[in-house]
C-alpha positions, -999 to 999 in steps of 0.1 A, spaced: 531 -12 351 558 7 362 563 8 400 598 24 400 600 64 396 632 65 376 620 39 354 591 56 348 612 91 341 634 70 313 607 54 296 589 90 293 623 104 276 626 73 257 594 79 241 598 122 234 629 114 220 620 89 194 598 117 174 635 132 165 650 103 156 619 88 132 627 118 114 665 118 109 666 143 137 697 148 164 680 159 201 694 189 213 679 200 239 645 193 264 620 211 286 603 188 317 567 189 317 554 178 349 519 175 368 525 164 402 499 161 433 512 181 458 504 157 488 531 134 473 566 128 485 586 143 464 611 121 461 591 105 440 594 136 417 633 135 420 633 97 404 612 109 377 628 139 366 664 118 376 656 88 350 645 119 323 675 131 329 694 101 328 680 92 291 684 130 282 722 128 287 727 94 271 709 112 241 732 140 242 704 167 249 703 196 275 679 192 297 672 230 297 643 234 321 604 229 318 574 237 335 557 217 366 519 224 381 502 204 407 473 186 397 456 151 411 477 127 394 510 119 383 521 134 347 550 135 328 566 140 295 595 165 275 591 188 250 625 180 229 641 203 205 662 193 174 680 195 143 684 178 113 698 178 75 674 190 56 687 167 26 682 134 54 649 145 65 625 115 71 585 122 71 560 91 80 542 91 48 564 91 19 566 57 9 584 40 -21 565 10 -42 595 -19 -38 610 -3 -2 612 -28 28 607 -23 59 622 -27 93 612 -31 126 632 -23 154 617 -32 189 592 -61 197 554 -52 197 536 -66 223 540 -37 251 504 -28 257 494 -65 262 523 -76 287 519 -39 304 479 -43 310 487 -83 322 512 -65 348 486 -39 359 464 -76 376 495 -83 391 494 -115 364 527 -109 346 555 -126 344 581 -106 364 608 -111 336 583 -104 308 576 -76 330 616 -69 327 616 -73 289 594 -51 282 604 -24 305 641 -26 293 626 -21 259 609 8 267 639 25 283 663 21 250 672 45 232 657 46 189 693 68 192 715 30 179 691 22 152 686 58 139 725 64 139 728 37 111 702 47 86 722 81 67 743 59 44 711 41 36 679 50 11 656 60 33 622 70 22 601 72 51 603 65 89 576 68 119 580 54 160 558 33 166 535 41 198 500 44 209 480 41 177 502 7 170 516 -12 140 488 -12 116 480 27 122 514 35 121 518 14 85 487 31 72 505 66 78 533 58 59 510 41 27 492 74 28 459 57 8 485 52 -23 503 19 -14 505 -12 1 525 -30 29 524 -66 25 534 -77 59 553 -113 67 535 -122 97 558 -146 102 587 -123 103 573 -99 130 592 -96 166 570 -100 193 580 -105 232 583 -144 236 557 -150 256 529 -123 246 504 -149 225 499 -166 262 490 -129 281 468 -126 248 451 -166 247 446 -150 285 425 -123 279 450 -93 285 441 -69 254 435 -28 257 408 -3 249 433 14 224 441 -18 206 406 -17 198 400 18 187 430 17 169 408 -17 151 379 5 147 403 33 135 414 12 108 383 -3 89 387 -15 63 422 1 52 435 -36 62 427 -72 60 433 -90 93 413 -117 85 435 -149 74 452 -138 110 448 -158 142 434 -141 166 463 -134 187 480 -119 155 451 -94 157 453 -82 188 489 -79 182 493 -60 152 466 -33 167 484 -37 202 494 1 213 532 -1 219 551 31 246 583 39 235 585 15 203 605 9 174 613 22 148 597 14 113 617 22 87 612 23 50 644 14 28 653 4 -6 650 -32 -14 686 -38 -24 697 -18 8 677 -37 33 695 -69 47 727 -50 52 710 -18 74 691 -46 95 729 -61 102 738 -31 114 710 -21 132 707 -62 150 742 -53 161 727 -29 190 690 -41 188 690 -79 177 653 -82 179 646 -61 149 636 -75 116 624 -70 75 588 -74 80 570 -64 50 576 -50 16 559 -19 -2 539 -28 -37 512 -8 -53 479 0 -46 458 -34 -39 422 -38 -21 436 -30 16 465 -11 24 479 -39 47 473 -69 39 495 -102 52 510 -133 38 
């Protein structure tokens, strides 16, 4: 999906960076890992390592160094270093009965990217969703410390629902407004289409039982099990708490939104209304 080097490099630092900030964390510093086939131009490399860079200052992290090899295909990612409170620390799996929760970003990032890879998307979906993958978790992080936070996790590769099912950790469950979730405007057509992944479904067959999909229309599905690069954040905060943190958090990312609330242990731990 993405053609342009220094895209690709931001998206890459976009995504290493968000482990620090799902866990209350401030980036300090980042080592380059690169694979790189050595018949290449390497100005391509230069854009790459330029757009980590780029995202790596706006974080306000030292790009330190890293470590390149050659190999066949292009490869690249950053080891990031940080710190954090340990009184603000956020883990992915310690959930509250009664907490909220927000999402940050859109979801439908896998779907749009594998519509672009046939050359049938959109060229401003294709926009969309790469401008989402280059922000920054940085402005919505920054807003949570006043708040009660019990848990927080990025969500990537293994999706919404896997992502959820972290945080329940078999002892709760998220009832999730399908109604309320932010989606790119246009993804249910790239989905009526055909354009789904191989992840989404072994994040499906990951799942099991664990959640009912079932009252869901079929493009719901494939959305909630879509794999999303450099995604939101979910974030897990008391009840009472919840419509003034997503205020402040819609006042850098307006597509974020309350999309499910925390309750005890039913027969699924996700189930939707």
């Amino acid at each position: 999906m993405i053609s342009d080097a220094a895209s690709f490099g931001r998206i890459a630092a976009a995504n290493a960076l968000s482990d620090i900030y799902a866990m209350g964390g401030k980036p300090l510093y980042a080592l380059n890992l690169v694979c790189f086939p050595q018949d290449l131009d390497k100005q391509l490399l230069r854009d790459i390592l330029g757009g980590g860079a780029e995202k790596c200052a706006e974080a306000g992290a030292l790009l330190a160094g890293g470590h390149s090899i050659y190999d066949s295909e292009i490869k690249y990612g950053l080891a990031i270093t940080g710190i954090v409170d340990t009184d603000k620390f956020y883990r992915n799996n310690t959930l509250r009965a009664g907490d909220e929760l927000i999402l940050t970003k859109p979801l439908g990032v896998g779907i749009i990217a594998a519509a672009e890879r046939q050359e049938k998307a959109d060229a401003a979906d294709a926009r969309e969703v790469i401008a989402s993958m280059e922000r920054l978790n940085k402005y919505a992080a920054e807003k949570l410390a006043p708040y009660d936070i019990s848990a927080c996790t990025d969500i990537t590769g293994f999706g919404l629902i896997v992502h959820a099912l972290e945080m329940t950790a078999g002892k709760l469950t998220i009832v999730m407004d399908c109604d309320a979730l932010p989606y790119f405007h246009r993804v249910k057509t790239y989905i009526d289409s055909g354009f789904i992944t191989g992840a989404a479904r072994r994040n499906r067959d990951f799942t099991g039982a664990r959640a009912d999909t079932g009252n869901l229309p079929t493009w719901l599905q494939e959305l909630v099990f879509d794999p999303q690069t450099s995604g939101g954040l979910l974030i897990a905060v008391c009840a009472d708490q919840a419509e003034a943190l997503l205020r402040e958090i819609r006042a850098d990312d307006p597509g974020a939104a309350i999309i499910g609330k925390a309750m005890s242990l039913k027969d699924h731990e996700i189930e939707f209304k």
